[in-house]
N, C-alpha and C positions, 0 to 999 in steps of 0.2 A: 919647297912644300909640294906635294904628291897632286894631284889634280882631284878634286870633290868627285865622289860618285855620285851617279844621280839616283835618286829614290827611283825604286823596282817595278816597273809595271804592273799595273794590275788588268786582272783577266776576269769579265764575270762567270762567274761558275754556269752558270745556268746557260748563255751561250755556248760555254766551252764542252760541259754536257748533249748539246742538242750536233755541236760539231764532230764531236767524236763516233754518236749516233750514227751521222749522215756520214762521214767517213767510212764505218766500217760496213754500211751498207756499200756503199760501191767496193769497197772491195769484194764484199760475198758477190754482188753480183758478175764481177771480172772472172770470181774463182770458181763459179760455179760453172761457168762455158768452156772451162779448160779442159782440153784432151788428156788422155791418156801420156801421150807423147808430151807434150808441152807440163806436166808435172814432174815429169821427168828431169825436163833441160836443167843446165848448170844456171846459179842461182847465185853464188861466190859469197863472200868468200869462202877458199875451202873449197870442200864438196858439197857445198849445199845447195839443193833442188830449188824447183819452185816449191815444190810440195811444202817441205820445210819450210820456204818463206812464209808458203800462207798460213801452217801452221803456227810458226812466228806471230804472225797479227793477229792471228785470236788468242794467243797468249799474254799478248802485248795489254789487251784489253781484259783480260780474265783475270790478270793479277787487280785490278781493280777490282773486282767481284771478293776475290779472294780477300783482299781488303777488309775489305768493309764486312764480311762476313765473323771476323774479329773483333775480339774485343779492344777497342781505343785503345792505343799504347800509351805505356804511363813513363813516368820522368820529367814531367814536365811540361809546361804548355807548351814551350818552344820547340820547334822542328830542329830536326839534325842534320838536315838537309833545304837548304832553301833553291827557289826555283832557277836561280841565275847562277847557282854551285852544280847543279845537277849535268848541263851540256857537259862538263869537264869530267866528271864520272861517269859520262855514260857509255858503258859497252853496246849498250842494246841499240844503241842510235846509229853504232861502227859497223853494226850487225856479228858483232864476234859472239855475241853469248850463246850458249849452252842450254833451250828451253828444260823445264822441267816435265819429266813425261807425265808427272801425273796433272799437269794445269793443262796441255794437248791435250792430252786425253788419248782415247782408245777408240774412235768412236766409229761409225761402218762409213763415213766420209766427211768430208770434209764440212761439207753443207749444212750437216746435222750442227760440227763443232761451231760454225756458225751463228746459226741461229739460238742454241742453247745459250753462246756467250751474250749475243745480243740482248734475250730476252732478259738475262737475269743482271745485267748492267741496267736495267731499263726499270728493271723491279730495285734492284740493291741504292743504286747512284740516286743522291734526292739533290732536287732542283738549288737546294741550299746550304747551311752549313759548311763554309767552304774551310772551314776552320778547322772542322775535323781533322787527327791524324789519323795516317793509315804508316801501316809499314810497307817497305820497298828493301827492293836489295842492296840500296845504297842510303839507309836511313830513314828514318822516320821522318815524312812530308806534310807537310797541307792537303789536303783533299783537294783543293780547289787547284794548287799547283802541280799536283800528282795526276789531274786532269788533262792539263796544257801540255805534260812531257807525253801522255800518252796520243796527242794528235798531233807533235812530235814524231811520236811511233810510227803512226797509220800514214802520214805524210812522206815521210822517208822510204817506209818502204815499198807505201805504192808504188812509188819511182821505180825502186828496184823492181817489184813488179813490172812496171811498163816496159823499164829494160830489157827482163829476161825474157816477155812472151810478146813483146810489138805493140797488145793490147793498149788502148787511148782508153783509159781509167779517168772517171774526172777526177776534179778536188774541190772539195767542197772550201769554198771562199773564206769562211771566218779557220778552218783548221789551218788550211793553206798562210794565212794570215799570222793564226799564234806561230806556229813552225817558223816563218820567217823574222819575225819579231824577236824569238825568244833567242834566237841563233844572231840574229844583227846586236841584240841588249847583250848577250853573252863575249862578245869581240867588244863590247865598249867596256864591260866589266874586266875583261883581262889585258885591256890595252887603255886606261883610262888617260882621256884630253881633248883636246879640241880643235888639233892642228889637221886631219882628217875628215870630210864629208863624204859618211857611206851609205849609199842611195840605194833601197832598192822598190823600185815603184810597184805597185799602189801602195805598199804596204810599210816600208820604214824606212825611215834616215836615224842615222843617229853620226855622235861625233866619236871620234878617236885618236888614239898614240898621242902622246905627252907633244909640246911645243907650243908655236906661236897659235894662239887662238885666233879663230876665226869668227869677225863681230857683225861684219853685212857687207853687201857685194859677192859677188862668185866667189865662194871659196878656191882659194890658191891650189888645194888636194884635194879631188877627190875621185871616188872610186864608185861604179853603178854598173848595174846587171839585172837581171830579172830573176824573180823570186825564185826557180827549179836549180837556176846557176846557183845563185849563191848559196841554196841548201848542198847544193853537192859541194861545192867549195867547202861550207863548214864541217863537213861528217867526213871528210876525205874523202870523196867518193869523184872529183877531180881536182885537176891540178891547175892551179893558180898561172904559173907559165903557157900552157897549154891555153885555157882560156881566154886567158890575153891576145895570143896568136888568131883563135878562131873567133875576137873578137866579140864574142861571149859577156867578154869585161871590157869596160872604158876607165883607162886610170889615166889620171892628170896629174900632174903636181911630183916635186922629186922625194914627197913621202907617200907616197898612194903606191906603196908598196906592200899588201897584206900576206904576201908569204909567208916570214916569220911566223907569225901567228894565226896559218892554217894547218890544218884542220884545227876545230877548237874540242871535239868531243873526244871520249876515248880513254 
């Protein structure tokens, strides 16, 4: 018999609302000090700039807007898309997708695209109804879960951010939190058991990969990193080998092997 899944996290909205807020403020403020030259630099994959990145994160967040600006999609109460299916379909999280030009927008910089998105997320997005659908490009969500992927969004690509321009970008704690949570629940959803302990402090453990369960005492496997690793770990954005090497990752046990099952997005 297959290993029990565990029932889904829940996120409250209203939190998750105030996180994504305070995330994409720090980015407008990172994007707003950038040179000329540093909008420029490569940004990957591809040919993509910064420019584009930060274009990217106000799009990321606009599609919310755009959302909700719709009328409730119908078919049914049920999503077609739940929050723990979504890491495995998501291009946006690999950074491969294609914005739409007219959610960027056109506008005379950056700053303006900004703050426009901000406000009208701040006006649109309500503290409650988490139940609401909205449509996405991968299905009709939950509002409340279509929240958590988008600090997801702002989480991942701050990174990349950080990466491309050196800038120390903070992360706002509870976003930094869902991102890691929803990527750690996402590996115990596609590798369900017990025989694995995946640690990553302050923010999650959970268990994984079929076998002998683990009931008290030191787990016999397990695997621990700090939350920036193991989001790069899950999105592909590094390599599990490599990691291990610059000691990055602590794996014990002769299943505390997560390669097979990196990246999980995509």
């Amino acid at each position: 018999m297959p290993p029990a899944k565990k029932r889904p996290r829940a996120y409250d909205l209203s939190r998750t609302r105030t996180a994504v807020l305070a995330q994409f403020g720090h980015v407008r403020e990172a994007v707003r000090g950038l040179t000329p030259e540093q909008l420029t630099r490569p940004a990957g994959p591809g040919d993509r700039t910064v420019r584009d990145l930060a274009a990217h994160l106000a799009t990321a967040v606009e599609r919310v807007n755009r959302g909700l600006e719709l009328p409730e999609p119908t078919g049914g109460p049920k999503p077609q898309l739940t929050l723990l299916e979504w890491p495995f379909s998501a291009a946006e999280a690999t950074g491969r997708v294609t914005d739409d030009p007219a959610l960027a927008g056109q506008r005379p910089g950056l700053d303006a695209l900004y703050e426009e998105t901000a406000t009208r997320f701040a006006q649109l997005v309500p503290a409650d109804a988490g139940d609401r659908l909205v449509a996405t490009r991968a299905g009709t969500m939950r509002l409340g879960d279509f929240l958590v992927t988008r600090a997801v969004e702002l989480v991942v690509h701050t990174d990349d951010l950080h990466r491309a321009t050196g800038l120390d970008i903070p992360y706002d704690r509870q976003a930094l939190a869902a991102c890691t949570r929803l990527l750690a629940d996402a590996l115990a959803d596609r590798a369900p058991g017990g025989s694995v302990e995946v640690r990553v402090p302050p923010f999650a453990v959970v268990q994984c990969i079929g076998g002998p369960k683990h009931t008290r005492g030191t787990p016999p496997n397990v695997v621990e990193t700090d939350p920036l690793t193991w989001i790069r770990l899950a999105t592909g954005r590094a390599e599990w080998t490599r990691e291990l090497q610059d000691a990055k990752v602590s794996a014990s046990g002769e299943r505390a092997d997560l390669a097979p099952l990196l990246p999980l997005t995509g």
